[in-house]
C-alpha positions in Angstrom: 109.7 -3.8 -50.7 109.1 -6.7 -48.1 106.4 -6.4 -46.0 106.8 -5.6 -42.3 105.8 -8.5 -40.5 103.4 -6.4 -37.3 102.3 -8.9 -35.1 99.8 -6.2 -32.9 99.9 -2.7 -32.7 99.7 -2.3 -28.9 99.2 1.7 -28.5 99.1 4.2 -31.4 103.0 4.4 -30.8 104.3 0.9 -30.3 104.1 -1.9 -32.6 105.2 -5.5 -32.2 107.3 -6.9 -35.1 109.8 -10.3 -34.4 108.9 -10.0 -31.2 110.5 -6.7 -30.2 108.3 -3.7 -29.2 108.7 -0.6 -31.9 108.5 2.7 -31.0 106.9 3.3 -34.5 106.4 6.7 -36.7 105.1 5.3 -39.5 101.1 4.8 -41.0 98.6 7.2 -40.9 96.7 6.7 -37.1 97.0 10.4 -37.0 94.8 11.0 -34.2 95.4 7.9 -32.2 91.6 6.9 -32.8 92.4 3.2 -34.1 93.1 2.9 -30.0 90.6 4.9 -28.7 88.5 2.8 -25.9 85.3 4.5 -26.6 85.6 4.1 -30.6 86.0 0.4 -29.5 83.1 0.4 -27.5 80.7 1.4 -30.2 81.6 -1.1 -32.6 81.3 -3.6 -29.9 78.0 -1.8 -29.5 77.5 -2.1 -33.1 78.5 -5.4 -34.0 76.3 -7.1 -31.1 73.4 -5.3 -32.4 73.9 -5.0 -36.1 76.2 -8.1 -36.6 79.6 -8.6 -38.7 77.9 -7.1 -42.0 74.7 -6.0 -44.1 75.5 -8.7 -46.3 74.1 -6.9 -49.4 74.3 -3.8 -51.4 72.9 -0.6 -50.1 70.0 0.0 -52.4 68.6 -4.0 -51.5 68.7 -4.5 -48.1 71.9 -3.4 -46.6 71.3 -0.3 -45.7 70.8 0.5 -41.7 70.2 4.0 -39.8 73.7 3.5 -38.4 75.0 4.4 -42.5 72.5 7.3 -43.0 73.6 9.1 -39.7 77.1 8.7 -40.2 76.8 10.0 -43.7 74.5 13.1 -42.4 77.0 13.7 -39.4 80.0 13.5 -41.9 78.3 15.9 -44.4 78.3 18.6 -41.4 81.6 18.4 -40.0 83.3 18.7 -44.3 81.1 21.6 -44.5 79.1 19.8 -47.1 75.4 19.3 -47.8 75.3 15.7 -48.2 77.5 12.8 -48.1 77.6 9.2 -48.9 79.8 6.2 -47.6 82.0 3.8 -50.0 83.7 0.7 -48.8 87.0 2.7 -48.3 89.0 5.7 -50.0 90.3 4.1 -52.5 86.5 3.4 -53.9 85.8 7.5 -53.3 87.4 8.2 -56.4 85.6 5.8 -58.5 82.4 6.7 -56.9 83.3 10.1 -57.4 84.1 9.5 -61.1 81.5 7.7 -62.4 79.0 10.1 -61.3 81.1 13.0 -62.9 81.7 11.4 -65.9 78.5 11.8 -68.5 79.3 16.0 -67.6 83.5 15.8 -67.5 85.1 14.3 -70.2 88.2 15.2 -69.4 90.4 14.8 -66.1 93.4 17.1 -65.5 95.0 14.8 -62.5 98.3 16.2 -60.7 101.0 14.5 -61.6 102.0 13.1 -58.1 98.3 12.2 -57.0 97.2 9.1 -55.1 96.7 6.5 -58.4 93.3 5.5 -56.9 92.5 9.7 -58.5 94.0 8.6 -61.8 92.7 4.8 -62.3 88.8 6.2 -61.0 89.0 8.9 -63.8 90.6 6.6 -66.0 88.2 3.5 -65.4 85.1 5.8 -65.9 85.6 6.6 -69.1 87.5 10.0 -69.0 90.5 11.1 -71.3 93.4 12.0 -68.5 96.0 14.8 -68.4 98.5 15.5 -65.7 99.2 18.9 -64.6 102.8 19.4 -62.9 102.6 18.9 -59.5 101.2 21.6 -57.1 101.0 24.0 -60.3 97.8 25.6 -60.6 99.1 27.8 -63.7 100.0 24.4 -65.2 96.1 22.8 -64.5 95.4 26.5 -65.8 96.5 26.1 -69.2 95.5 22.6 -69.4 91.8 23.3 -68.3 91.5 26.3 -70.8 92.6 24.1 -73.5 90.0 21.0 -72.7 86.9 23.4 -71.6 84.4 22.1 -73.9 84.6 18.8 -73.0 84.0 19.7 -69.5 86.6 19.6 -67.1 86.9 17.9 -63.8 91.0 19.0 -61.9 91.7 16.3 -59.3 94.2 16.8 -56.7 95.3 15.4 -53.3 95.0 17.9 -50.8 98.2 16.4 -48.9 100.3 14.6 -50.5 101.1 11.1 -49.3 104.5 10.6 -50.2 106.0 14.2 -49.8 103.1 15.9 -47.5 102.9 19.0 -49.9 99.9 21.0 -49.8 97.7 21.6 -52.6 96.5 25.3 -53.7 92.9 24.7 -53.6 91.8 28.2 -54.0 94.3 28.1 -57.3 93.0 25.1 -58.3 89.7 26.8 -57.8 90.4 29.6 -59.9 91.5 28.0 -62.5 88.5 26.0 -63.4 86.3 27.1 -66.4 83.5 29.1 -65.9 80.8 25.9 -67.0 80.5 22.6 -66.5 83.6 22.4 -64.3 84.5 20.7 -61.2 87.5 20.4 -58.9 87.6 17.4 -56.7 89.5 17.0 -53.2 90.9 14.1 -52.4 91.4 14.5 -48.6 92.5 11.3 -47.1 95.3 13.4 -45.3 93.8 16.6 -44.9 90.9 15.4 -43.3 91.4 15.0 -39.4 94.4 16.9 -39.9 93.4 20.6 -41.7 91.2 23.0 -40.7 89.3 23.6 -37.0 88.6 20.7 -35.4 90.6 18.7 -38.0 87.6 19.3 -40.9 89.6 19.1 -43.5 91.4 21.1 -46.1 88.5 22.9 -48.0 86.6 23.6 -44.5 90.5 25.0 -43.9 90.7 26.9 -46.8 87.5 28.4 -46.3 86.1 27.3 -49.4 82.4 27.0 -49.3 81.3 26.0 -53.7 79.2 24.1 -55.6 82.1 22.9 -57.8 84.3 21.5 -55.0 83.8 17.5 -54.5 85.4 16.2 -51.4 86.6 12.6 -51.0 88.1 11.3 -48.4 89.1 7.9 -46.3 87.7 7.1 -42.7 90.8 4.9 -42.3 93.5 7.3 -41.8 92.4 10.5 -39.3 89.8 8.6 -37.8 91.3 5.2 -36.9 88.0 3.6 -38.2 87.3 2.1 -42.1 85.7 3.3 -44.8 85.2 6.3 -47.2 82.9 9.0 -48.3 81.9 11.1 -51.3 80.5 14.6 -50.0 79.4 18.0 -52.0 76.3 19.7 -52.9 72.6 17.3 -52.3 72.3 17.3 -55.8 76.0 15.6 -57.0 75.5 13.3 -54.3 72.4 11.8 -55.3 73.9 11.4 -58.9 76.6 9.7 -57.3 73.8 7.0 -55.6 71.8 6.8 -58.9 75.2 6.3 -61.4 78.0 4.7 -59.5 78.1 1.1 -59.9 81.2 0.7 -57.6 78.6 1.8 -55.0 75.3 0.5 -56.0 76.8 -3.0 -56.5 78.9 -3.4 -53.4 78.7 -4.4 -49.8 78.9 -1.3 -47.2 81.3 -0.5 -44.2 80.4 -2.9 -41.7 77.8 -1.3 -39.6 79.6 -1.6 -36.0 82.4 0.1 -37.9 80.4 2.7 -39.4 79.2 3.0 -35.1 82.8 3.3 -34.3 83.5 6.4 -37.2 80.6 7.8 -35.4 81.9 7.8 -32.2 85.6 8.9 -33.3 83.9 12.1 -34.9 82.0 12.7 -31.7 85.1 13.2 -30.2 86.3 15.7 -32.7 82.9 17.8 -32.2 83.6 18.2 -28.8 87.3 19.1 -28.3 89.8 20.1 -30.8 92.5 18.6 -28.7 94.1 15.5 -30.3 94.0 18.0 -33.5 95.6 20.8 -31.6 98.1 17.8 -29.9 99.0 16.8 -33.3 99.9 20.0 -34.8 102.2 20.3 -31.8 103.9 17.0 -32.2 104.3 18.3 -35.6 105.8 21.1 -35.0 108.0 19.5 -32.4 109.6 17.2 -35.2 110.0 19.9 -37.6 112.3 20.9 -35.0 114.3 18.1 -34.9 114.6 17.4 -38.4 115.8 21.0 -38.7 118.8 20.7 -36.2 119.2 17.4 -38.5 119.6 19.2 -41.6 116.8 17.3 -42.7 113.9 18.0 -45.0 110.6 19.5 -43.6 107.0 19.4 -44.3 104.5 22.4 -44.3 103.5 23.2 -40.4 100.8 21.2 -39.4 101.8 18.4 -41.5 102.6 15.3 -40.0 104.1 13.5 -42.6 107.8 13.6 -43.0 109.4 12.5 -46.3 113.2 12.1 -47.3 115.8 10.7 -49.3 119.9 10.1 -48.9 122.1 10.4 -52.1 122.5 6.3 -52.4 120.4 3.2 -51.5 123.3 1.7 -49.6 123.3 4.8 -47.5 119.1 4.1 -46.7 119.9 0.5 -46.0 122.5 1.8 -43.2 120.1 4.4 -41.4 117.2 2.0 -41.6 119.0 -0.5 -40.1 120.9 1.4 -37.4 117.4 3.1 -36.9 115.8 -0.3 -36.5 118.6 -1.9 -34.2 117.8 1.5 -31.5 113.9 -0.1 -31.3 112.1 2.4 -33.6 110.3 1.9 -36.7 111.0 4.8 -39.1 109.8 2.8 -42.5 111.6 2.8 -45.2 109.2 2.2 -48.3 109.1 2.2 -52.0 105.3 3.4 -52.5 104.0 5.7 -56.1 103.8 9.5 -55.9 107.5 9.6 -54.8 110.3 11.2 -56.6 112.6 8.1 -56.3 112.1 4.5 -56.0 112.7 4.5 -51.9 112.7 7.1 -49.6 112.1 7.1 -45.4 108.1 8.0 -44.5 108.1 9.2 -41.2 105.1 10.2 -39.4 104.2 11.6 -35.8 100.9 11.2 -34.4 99.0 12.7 -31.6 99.6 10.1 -29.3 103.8 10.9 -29.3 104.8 11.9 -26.3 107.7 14.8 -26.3 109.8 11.9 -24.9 109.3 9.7 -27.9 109.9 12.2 -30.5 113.2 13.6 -29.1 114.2 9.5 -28.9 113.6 9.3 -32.7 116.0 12.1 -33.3 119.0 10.6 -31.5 118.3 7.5 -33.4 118.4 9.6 -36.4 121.2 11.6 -35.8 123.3 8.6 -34.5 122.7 6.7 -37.8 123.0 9.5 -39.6 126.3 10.2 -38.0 128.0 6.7 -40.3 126.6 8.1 -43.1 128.5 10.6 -45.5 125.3 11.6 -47.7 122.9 14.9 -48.3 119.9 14.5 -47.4 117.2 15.5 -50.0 113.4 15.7 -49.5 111.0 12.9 -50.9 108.7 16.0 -52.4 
């Protein structure tokens, strides 16, 4: 899959690629925070007061106040007790991982999750099963079969490539009653689920000391960055035993300034959330009159397939030549090799989104395929 070759990304809808302005739908600025002129004003803020970086590792002398609140502020809006920061998501799950390891011996990972869930159990020493996707029966079985070894079931809570929903109270349930834990990977739950965008356990209205979040600072809130939040007591295993933590340069600190200032705005109004779910709901509309494949409500992510590859070439393309961006990737956790990733943001204007649907339906007007969903 080539790259697309963005030049700037002008608003949360537009980007510039060969010189033409794209109205895009595709990334994951759900919230429209990357843009946000106050989130740029802290980390101006931050990055005049606290420089470019710490330069070292959190436990020598790169730790700053600016880290400690953001972790503290983040532990209260998951719903959590306590919460550190990693470099990004991706280094969550390793995080995560290594301090669960010495308990959990064995990871039961569905099979579609993000592979940062599956190479952070993998890399940390822990024998890994997948359960069939979005089967809680299946992680069940699996979990029931393994329980001596301890058991840790890790799960996206929204999917990436298909934006399915996890069944976290399932999941839940199906742990073993001792030294079990189920851990949430919420990069696309998080600013997206629950009031105020909290996230999906907050959502589900799970409140246990077996639930580990994880979760990205890149996606919802526009910033950079990731986190590891749960009960005060896994966390501070996860400072004392993860390497991939204790070893590694933190988010820069006027970054860390500007996550603090996007999740400000989330404390005080629920309305890019409440804008989102709209614009969501909007699409869902058009897709339907489209014939075309829908997520969950709420979700932003829209996923599909047509029959041939030849037949995704032509709607890309005719798609592309209307001035939108609707990607077309190749990216793991799919069911096929390519499929289109659309994705509506709260910064879509009603305008915008009916435009993507006439390009849509034009394009798909050349095209004698069925449309099947990417989940």
């Amino acid at each position: 899959m080539p790259r697309i070759p963005v030049e700037s990304w002008p608003t949360p809808t537009t980007a510039i690629v060969e010189g033409r302005e794209l109205l895009a739908f595709g990334g994951c600025n759900y919230l429209g925070l990357a843009h946000e002129p106050r989130v740029h004003a802290a980390i101006s803020a931050g990055l005049c007061r606290l420089g470019v970086t710490t330069t070292a590792s959190r436990e020598t002398t790169g730790n700053t106040l600016t880290h400690e609140a953001l972790e503290a502020e983040l532990a209260a809006f998951l719903g959590q007790e306590s919460a550190i920061l990693s470099a990004e998501g991706y280094t969550a799950n390793f995080m995560a991982c290594q301090a669960l390891a010495p308990e959990r011996g064995i990871a039961l990972v569905d099979a579609r999750a993000h592979r940062s869930i599956r190479n952070a159990a993998s890399a940390a020493g822990m024998q890994v099963f997948d359960f069939e996707h979005l089967n809680a029966d299946s992680a069940r079985w699996l979990a029931a079969r393994h329980a001596q070894a301890g058991v840790v079931v890790l799960t996206d809570s929204v999917f990436a490539a298909d934006g399915g929903i996890a069944p976290l109270a399932e999941l839940l349930k199906a742990l073993p009653s001792h030294r079990s834990t189920l851990l949430v990977d919420d990069c696309h739950g998080f600013c997206v689920l629950g009031p105020h965008g909290r996230g999906s356990v907050v959502g589900a209205g799970i409140d246990d000391p077996r639930v580990v979040i994880t979760t990205t600072l890149a996606k919802g809130l526009g910033c950079y960055g990731g986190t590891v939040a749960g009960r005060g007591e896994f966390v501070r295993k996860v400072r004392e035993r993860a390497w991939v933590y204790r070893s590694s340069t933190p988010v820069p600190p006027p970054i860390a300034e500007g996550a603090r200032a996007a999740l400000g705005l989330l404390r005080e109004s629920d309305s890019m959330v409440m804008k989102l779910r709209t614009n969501a709901a909007h699409l869902r509309e058009v897709f339907g009159r489209l014939g075309l494949p829908q997520p969950a409500p709420g979700i932003p992510i829209f996923t599909f397939a047509l029959d041939k590859d030849e037949q995704m070439e032509h709607l890309a393309a005719g798609v592309l030549k209307a001035g939108i961006l609707a990607p077309l990737i190749d990216y793991p956790g799919g069911p096929c090799p390519r499929y289109f990733r659309v994705v509506v943001n709260a910064a879509h204007t009603p305008a915008q989104i009916d435009r993507l649907g006439a390009a849509l339906d034009a394009a798909l007007s050349g095209v004698e395929a069925k449309a099947r969903a990417a989940g």
